[in-house]
C-alpha positions, 0 to 999 in steps of 0.5 A: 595430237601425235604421241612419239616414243623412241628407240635408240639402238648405236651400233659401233661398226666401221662402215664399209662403203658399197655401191648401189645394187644394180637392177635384178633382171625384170624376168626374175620373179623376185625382181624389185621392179625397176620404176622403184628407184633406190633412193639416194641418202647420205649421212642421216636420213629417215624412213617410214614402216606402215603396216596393216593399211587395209580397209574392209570390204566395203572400201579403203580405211578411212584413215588413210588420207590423216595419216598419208598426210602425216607421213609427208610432214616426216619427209622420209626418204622412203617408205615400206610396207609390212603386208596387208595393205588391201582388203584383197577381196577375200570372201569373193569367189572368183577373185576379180583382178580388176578389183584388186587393181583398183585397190593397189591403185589406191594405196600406191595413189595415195602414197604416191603424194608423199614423194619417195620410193615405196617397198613392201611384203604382201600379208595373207590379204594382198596374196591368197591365190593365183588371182591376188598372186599374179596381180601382186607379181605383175606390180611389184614383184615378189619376195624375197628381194633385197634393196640397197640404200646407201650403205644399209639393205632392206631384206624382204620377206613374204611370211605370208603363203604364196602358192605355186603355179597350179595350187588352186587352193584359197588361203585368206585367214592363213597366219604363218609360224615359219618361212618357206625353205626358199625364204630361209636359204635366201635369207641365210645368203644375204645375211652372210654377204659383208659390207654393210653398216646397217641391215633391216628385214622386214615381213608381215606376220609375227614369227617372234611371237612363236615359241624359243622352240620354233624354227624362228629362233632356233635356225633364223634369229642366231643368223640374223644376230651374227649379221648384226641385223638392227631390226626385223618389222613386221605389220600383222595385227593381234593381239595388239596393234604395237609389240616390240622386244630386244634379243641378242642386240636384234630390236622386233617392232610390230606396228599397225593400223585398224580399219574402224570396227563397228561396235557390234564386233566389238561388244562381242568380241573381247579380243576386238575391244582390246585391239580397238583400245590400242592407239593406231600406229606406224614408225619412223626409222632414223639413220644417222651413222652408226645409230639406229633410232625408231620413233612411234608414232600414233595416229587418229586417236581423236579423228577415228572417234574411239576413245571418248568416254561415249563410246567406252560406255556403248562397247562395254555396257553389259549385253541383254541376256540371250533369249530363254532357249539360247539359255536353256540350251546352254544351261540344259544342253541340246540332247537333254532338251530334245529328250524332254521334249520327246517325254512331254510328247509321250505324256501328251499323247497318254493324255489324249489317250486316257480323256477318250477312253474315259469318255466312252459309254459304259 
């Protein structure tokens, strides 16, 4: 079962032919590398926007090979993925780069079936210090990059932190409200370069979902209105899997996909029920002249097991109560417990004081 919705967005503008971008030297560290070919399109065609692919720490997400498997039946003409596509070994000290290779190995094996061209932003998971950095650079290069498909572009971001060459720090959990002043001249530029019918951006977190008074809308949003940029893709996930909103002609789409969650986690947690509620997804891009369309589609909504009538009863059955002390000191509060129990002491040891004397000899 697959359920689809969509999107239609007809830009009427005159399409300027373009030639495809030649290589970025590989020396740049913002090269696309150069064993990703631009894909060759003409009149309509279609693209795929994964985000969020990653597993956990015990291996890759399970519904991979289900939605590989889909993805193919698209034939899109190429795909892109918006961050967070490996575990990234984030609780481990020192990072193994071996490890993390064995992961990409997978998700580009794995895509690799599909047969075309694979872009992609790293999220907080991919890049989270020097180790994941360098990895992630030695293999694809490091954003911002901009790719040319036909007469539309790709512009690749990296909301995600990327540390700088001598920053020891550690960043897994770190979500992002802005991007870095290089992100921002970079992206100012390409936006203000003509002849293009159709311009995509593309990043990992959600900087749409911040305040009007962030620097978002304040200083990027207009420039991306101005430069008729059809949508902006992102694959982070919370407090849902999808989210999509319209300003100024300029579409936001979330999209993303969750490992299975225990249901530990989830009884525990009512901000993981609900993104366990939310039906895994990915979207599919039509092109066809003017016309930009965005189709969602789910996915394992019956092989993941999450929506049976068993496993809502499980997640949302009422929990056994804690045990008494959890209560009482919930109740009574740590520093109130402690000073009754210092006085039953006190009274404890009067006690013994007064039975002994009282059993003296006269």
């Amino acid at each position: 079962m697959r359920r689809s919705h969509r999107w239609l967005a007809a830009l009427l503008c005159s399409v300027t032919a373009t030639p495809a971008a030649a290589q970025v030297p590989a020396a740049n560290p913002f090269a696309v590398p150069a064993s990703v070919p631009a894909p060759k399109v003409s009149g309509s065609y279609s693209f795929v926007v994964l985000g969020h692919l990653r597993g956990d720490a015990k291996g890759p997400n399970a519904k991979m090979p289900e939605l590989v498997a889909e993805v193919r039946k698209l034939r899109p003409a190429f795909l892109v993925l918006t961050g967070d596509a490996i575990w990234g070994d984030i609780d481990a000290t020192p990072i193994d780069p071996a490890s993390l290779h064995r992961q990409w190995d997978y998700i580009d094996s794995s895509l690799a079936t599909v047969g075309v061209p694979v872009y992609r932003v790293p999220g907080n998971h991919d890049i989270s210090d020097l180790v994941s950095r360098d990895v992630y650079r030695q293999r694809y290069g490091l954003p911002p990059q901009a790719v040319t498909v036909g007469d539309a572009r790709l512009l690749l971001l990296s909301s995600a932190w990327i540390p700088a060459d001598g920053d020891t720090r550690r960043m897994p959990y770190t979500r992002t409200t802005d991007l870095d002043a290089t992100h921002k001249a970079w992206l100012k530029t390409e936006l203000a370069k003509p002849g293009f019918a159709h311009t995509f951006v593309f990043m990992h977190h959600l900087l749409w979902w911040e305040p009007d008074s962030s620097a978002w809308w304040r200083e990027l949003h207009p420039a991306l209105a101005r430069a008729g940029v059809d949508a902006v893709f992102s694959g982070d996930y919370g407090p849902l899997k999808f989210s999509t909103m319209t300003r100024d002609s300029v579409q936001y789409f979330q999209s993303s996909i969750e490992d299975n969650v225990s249901t530990g986690i989830q009884r525990m947690r009512l901000a993981s029920r609900i993104l366990s509620s939310n039906f895994d997804n990915y979207l599919e891009v039509h092109v066809d002249g003017p016309a930009v369309e965005v189709e969602v589609h789910t996915v394992a909504e019956v092989s993941s097991g999450q929506f049976t009538p068993q496993r809502y009863a499980i997640v949302n059955e009422p929990l056994p109560p804690p045990p008494l002390w959890n209560r009482l000191l919930t109740h009574v509060g740590r520093k109130r417990l402690a000073a009754a129990a210092a006085g039953v002491l006190v009274l404890f040891g009067l006690g013994v004081l007064l039975g002994r004397a009282s059993r003296r000899p006269a």
